[in-house]
N, C-alpha and C positions, 0 to 999 in steps of 0.2 A: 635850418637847424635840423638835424638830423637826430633823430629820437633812436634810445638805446630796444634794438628788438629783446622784447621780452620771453622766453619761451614760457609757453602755458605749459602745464604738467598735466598729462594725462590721468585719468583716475585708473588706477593699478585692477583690472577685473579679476578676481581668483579664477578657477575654476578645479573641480575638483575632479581627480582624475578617476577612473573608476576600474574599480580592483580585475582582474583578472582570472576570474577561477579556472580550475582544472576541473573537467569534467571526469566525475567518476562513476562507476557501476557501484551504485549502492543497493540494500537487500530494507525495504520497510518490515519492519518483524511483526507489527502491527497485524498485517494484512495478511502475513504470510501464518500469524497465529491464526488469524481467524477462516483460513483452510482446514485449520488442524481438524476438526470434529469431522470434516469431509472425507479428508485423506484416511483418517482410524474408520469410520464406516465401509471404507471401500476395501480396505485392507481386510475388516473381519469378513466382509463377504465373500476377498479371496479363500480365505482362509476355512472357513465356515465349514463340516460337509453335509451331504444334504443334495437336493436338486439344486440348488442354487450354488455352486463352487468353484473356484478356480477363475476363468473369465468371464465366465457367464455371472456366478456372482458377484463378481467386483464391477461387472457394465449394470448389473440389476440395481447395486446399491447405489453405485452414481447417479442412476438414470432419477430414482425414488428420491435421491436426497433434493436432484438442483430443480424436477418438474414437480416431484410427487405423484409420478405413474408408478403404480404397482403390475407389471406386468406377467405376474401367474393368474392373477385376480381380474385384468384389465377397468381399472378404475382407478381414479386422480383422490389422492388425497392434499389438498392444499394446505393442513395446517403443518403436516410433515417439513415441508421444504422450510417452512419459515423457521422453527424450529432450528433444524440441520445445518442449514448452510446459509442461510440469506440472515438471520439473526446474529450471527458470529462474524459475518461479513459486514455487517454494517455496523455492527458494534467497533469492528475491527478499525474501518473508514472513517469511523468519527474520533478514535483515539488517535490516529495519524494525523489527522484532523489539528485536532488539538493539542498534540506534540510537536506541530509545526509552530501555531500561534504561542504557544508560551516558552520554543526558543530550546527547546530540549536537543533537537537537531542540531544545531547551531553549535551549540555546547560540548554535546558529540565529534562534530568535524575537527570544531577546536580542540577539544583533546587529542586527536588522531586517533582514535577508533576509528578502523577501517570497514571498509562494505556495510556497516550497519547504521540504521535510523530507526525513529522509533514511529 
């Protein structure tokens, strides 16, 4: 007696495909804010006149803002740099930081605002 084949049914596995993005050249404004006190320092030191002017002052004030050498004087001052450029820069890396975690980005793309994140 010949029994009827039954077929089993597979269990149907999902899977979920995964999106495709388009990679883009974006600007974090974050980070790029927190050059800004840099960039204004070096600019008035172009600017400045004085012994220190032109390129000589704009490489003096770089140099003072990212080490804290004062080179007329030859001697480091470290609370300078913190100040200047490493406080506004790290201020800057933890609001990027944290505009990633709460989705602001995201938010951003989906709108389509182009080249910017925060």
């Amino acid at each position: 007696m010949a029994r009827k084949a039954i077929a089993r049914r597979r269990p149907r596995r999902f899977f979920v495909r995964a999106r495709r993005r388009v990679a883009k050249t974006t600007i974090p404004i974050t980070l790029i804010a927190g050059l800004a006190p840099l960039a204004v320092h070096a600019w008035e030191g172009y600017n400045t006149p004085g012994d220190y002017h032109g390129l000589k002052g704009l490489a003096h004030n770089l140099v003072l803002d990212t080490t804290g050498y004062y080179g007329a004087e030859n001697r480091f001052d470290f609370k300078y740099p913190m100040m200047k450029f490493y406080g506004p820069m790290l201020l800057g890396m933890l609001a990027h930081k944290l505009a990633g975690k709460v989705g602001i980005n995201r938010a951003l793309s989906q709108a389509g605002v182009p080249f910017i994140r925060v």
